[in-house]
N, C-alpha and C positions, 0 to 999 in steps of 0.2 A: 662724096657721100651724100647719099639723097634720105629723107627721111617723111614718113606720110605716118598719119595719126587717126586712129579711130577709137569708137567706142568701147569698142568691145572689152577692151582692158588686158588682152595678150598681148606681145609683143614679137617677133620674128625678125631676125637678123638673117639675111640671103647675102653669100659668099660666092662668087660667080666673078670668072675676068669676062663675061660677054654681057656689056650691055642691053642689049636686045632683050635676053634671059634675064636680067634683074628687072627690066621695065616691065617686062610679060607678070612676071610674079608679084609686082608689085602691082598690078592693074588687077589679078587677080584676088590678093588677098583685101586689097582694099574696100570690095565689094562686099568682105564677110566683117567689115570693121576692125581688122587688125591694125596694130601699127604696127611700121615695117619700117625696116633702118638696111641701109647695102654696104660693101664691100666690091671690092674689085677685086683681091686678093686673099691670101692667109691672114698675112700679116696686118693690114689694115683690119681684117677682120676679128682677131686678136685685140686689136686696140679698141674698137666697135665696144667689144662684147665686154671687156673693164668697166666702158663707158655706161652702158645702157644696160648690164645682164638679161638679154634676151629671155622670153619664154621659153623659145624653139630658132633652132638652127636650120638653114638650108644650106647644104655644098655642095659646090660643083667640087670633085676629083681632082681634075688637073689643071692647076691655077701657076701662075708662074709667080716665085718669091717663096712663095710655101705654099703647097698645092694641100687638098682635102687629106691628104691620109696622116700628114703631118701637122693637120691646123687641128684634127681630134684628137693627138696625142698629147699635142701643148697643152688643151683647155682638160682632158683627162689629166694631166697631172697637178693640175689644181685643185683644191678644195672645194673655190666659188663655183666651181665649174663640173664638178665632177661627175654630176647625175643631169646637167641639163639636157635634154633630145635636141641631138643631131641627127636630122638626116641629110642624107648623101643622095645627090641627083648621079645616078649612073646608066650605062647600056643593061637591057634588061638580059640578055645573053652574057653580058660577061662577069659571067661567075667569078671568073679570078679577083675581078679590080671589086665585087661586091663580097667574097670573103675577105680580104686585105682589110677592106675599108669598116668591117664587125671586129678583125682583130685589133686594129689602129681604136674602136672605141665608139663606132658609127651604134645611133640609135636602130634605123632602118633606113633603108633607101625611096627613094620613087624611079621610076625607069624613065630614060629618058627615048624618044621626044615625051615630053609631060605632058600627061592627060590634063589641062589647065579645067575642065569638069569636073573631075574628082581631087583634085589637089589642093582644096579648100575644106574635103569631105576628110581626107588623109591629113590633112592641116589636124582640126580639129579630133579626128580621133585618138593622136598621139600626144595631142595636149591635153585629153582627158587622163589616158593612161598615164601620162606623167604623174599628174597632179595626184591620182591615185596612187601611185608608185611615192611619191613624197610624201604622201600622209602617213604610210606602212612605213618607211624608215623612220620619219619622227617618233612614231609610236614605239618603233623596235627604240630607238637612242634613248627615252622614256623607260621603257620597262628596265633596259641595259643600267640606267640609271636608279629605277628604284632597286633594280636585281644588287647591286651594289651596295645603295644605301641599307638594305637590310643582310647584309652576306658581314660589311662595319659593323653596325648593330650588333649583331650575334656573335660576333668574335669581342666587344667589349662587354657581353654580357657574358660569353664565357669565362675568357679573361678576370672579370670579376669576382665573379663563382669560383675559380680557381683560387684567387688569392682572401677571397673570403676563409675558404674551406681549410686551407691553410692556417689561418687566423684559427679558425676556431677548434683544430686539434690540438694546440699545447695547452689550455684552458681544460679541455675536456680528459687529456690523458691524464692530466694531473686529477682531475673530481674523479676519475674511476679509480686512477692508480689510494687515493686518502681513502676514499668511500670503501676499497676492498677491504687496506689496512684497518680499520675500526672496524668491519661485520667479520671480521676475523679476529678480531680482538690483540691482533701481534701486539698492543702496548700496554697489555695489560685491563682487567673485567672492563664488562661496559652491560647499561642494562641492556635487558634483551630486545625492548620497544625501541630503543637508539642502534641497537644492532641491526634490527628489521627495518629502518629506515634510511640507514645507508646503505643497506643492500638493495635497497626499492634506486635509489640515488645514483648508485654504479649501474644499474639493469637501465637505467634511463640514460644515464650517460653513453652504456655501449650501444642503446638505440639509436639514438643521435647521433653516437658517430659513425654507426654504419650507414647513416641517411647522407653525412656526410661525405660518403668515401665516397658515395658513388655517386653525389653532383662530384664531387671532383674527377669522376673519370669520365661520366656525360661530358662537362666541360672539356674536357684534352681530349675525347673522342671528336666533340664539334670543333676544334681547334687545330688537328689532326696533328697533336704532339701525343698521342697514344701511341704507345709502341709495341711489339709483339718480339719478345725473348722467344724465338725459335729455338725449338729442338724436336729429336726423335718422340713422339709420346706413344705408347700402346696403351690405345685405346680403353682396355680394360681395366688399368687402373686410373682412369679417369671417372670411368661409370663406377666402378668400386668404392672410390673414394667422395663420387658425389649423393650415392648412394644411401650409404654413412651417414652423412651429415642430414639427409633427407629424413631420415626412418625414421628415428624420435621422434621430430615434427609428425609427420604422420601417424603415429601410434598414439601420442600425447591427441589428435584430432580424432582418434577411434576412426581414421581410414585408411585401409587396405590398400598398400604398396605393392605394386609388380614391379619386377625388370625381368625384360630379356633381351635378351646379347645374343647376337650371331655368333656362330664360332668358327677361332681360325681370321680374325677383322685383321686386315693389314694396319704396320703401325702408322702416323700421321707425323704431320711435320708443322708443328704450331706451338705453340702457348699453353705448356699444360696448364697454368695456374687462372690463364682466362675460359679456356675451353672447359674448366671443372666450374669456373665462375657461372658460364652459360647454362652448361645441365643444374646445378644448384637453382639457380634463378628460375628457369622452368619449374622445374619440380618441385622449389617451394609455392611457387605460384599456383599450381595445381593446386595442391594439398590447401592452401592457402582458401580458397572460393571454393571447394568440394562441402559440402556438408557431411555432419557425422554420418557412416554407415557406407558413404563412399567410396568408392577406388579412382586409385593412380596409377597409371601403366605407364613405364619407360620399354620402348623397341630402338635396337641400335641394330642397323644392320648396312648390307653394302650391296648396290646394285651394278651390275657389270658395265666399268665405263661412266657412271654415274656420281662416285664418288662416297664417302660415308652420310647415314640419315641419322637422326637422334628425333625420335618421336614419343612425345610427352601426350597420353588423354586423360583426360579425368572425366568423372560424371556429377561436375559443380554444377553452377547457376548459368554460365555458359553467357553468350551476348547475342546482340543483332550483329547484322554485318555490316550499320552505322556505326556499329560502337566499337568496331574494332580497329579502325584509323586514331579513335582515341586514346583506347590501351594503347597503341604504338606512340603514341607522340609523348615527350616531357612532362610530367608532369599530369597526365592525362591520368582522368577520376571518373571511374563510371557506376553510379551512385546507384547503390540498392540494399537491399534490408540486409545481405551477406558480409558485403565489403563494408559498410558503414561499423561493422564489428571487427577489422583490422585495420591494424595501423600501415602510415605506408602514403609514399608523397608520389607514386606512380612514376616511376625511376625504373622496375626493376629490366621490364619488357622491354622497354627503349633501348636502355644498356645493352641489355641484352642482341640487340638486334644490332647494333655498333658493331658490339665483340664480332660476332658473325662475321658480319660486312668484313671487318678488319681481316676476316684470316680467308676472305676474298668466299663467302657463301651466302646461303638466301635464309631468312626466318619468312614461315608463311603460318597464320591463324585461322584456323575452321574450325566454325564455333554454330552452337544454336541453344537461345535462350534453354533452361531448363532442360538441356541434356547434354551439356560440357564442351569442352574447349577440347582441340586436339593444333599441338604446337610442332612443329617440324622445321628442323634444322637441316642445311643440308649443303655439306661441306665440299668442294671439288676435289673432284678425279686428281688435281693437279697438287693436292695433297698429301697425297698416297703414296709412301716411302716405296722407291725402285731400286733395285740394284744397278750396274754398273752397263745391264744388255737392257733396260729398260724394265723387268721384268718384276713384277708386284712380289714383294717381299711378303 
C-alpha cells in the first residue's frame, strides 16, 4: 500500500490489481492535491477504507480475491460506508459490466483507457455532488428528527387533554347535576335570587362541559383512538335531526334558516351520531358569526360518481383567506367586533374537519370578509350504500 498526501483535504482510495493503473492515478491526482491511499485488490481494499474512510473511491471491476462488483456490495452494506462515491473504472461499450456495477451500488464509472485530462475534472465533480448529496441527507435525518420530536409532543399533549378532560367531568356532572336540583326546587322553596343563580351555575357548567367534550375528541382524533360506530344512515334524518337542534338557535339570533335536500339521496355508511355532530357544528357556526337579519342555507345534494355534499352559507362577517388556516387549526381565534361577542375556544371547525377526515372526506372554506363563509363537506362515492350487483341503493 502506497500513500501520497496533499493539500487539498480530500482523500481517494484507488482499487486496482495493475500497478501501472494505481501509479498513473496517483501521479495524476496528486497534481490536483489529493491524498491518495492504493489497493491492489477488494479485500485489501476493504481493509484501506476501515482505515482511512476515503472521500472517493476508484475500482477497477475485475480484481482477483474480490473484484469491483463485490467490493461495492460489501462497503453498501455498511453504514460507515453506505453513501460514500465509488466509481468504477470500466469499457465504455460494456454496458453490461456498467449496469451490474450501478446494481452492485457503483456511484458512476469512467471509461477506460482513462482520459488521465479529465479525470481530476470527474475527480472533483463527484466530490462536489457528494458533499452536496450529504448535506440533503443530514438535513432530511434533522427534519426526520424534529418530524418526530414534535409528532411525541402532540401525542403527550393529547394524552394530556384526554386525561385531563376526564378529570374534569365527575366534578362538573355533579355541579350541573346539584345546580339543576335547587333551580328546580326538588327539596323543597328556595328563594327565587338562589334559584336564578343556580340555574346561571348549571348553564355554565353544561358550557364547560361541552368545551370539554370536544378537547376530548380533538385529543383521541390527534391520537387516532377516535373511532367511527358504522352503520346504514339516511341521510335525511341526519339533516332532520341537525336541523332541529339548529333552528332555535337561529330564530333566538332573528336569522333566517334554509334547508334543502335533494331528493331520493342514497343512504351512507358512517357515524350517524358524528356525521349529525358535523352538520350541527356547521350550522351553528354560521348562525353563530351571521348577524341579526341574516340567512343560513343548508344544500345536501349528490353528484354523479362524486359522492354526497353538505353545503353550509351564511351571509356573516366572513374572513380573509389568511384567516382561514386559522379557523381550521386548534384553538384558532379570529378576533373581531362579532366573534369577541360569543363564547367559544375555536374547537368547533377543527373537530369538525377530523370527523370528516375520519369517515375518509374533504372539509373546504370559501369565505370573503363582509359577505359570508360558505362551508362544504364532501363525503366519498365509497360511501354510498350498494346492493349486492354494485348498484346505488
Amino acid at each position: 500500500m502506497n500513500e501520497t498526501k496533499g493539500p487539498q483535504g480530500a482523500s481517494i482510495l484507488v482499487v486496482d490489481d495493475d500497478p501501472i493503473v494505481r501509479s498513473l492515478m496517483q501521479a495524476t491526482l496528486r497534481t490536483d492535491g489529493f491524498t491518495v491511499f492504493e489497493a491492489a485488490d477488494g479485500v485489501e481494499g476493504c481493509r484501506l477504507y476501515e482505515e482511512h474512510l476515503p472521500d472517493l473511491m476508484l475500482v477497477d471491476l475485475v480484481m482477483p480475491h474480490m473484484d469491483g462488483y463485490e467490493l461495492c456490495r460489501v462497503l453498501r452494506a455498511r453504514p460507515e460506508s453506505a453513501y460514500v462515491p465509488i466509481v468504477v473504472a470500466t469499457s465504455l461499450d460494456d454496458v453490461p459490466s456498467i449496469a451490474r456495477a450501478y446494481d452492485a451500488g457503483a456511484t458512476d464509472f469512467i471509461p477506460k483507457p482513462v482520459n488521465w485530462l479529465v479525470l481530476n475534472h470527474r475527480v472533483r465533480y463527484i466530490l462536489r455532488a457528494s458533499r452536496a448529496f450529504e448535506e440533503l441527507r443530514r438535513n432530511q435525518e434533522r427534519l426526520i428528527a424534529a418530524k418526530e420530536a414534535a409528532e411525541a409532543a402532540n401525542r403527550a399533549k393529547s394524552e394530556f387533554l384526554a386525561n385531563m378532560s376526564h378529570e374534569l367531568r365527575t366534578p362538573l356532572n355533579a355541579i350541573i347535576g346539584f345546580s339543576g336540583m335547587m333551580s328546580d326546587r326538588m327539596f323543597g322553596p328556595l328563594d327565587d335570587k338562589y334559584a336564578e343563580y343556580a340555574g346561571i351555575i348549571g348553564d355554565s357548567g353544561r358550557h364547560l362541559l361541552a368545551i370539554i367534550s370536544d378537547i376530548l375528541d380533538l385529543s383521541k382524533a390527534d391520537a387516532d383512538r377516535m373511532m367511527l360506530a358504522e352503520e346504514r344512515v339516511e341521510i335525511e334524518d341526519v339533516v332532520e335531526l341537525g336541523s332541529k337542534i339548529v333552528e332555535d338557535m337561529a330564530r333566538r339570533a332573528q336569522i333566517k334558516f334554509v334547508s334543502e335536500i335533494e331528493e331520493k339521496l342514497p343512504p351512507l355508511i358512517g357515524d350517524p351520531a358524528k356525521l349529525t355532530q358535523i352538520l350541527v357544528n356547521l350550522l351553528s357556526n354560521a348562525v353563530k358569526f351571521t348577524p341579526p337579519g341574516g340567512q343560513v342555507r343548508l344544500r345536501v345534494g349528490r353528484r354523479a360518481h362524486r359522492g354526497i355534499t353538505f353545503q353550509v352559507e351564511d351571509t356573516g362577517v366572513g374572513m380573509s383567506p389568511d384567516q382561514i388556516p386559522i379557523a381550521l387549526a386548534p384553538f384558532g381565534q379570529i378576533s373581531n367586533s362579532l366573534t369577541r361577542r360569543h363564547d367559544g375556544v375555536g374547537l368547533g371547525l377543527p373537530l369538525t374537519k377530523r370527523l370528516v377526515e375520519l369517515h375518509g372526506g374533504t372539509m373546504e372554506l370559501d369565505s370573503e370578509p363582509g359577505k359570508g363563509t360558505t362551508a362544504s363537506v364532501h363525503l366519498p362515492e365509497a360511501r354510498v350504500c350498494r346492493d349486492r350487483h354494485g348498484l346505488v341503493l
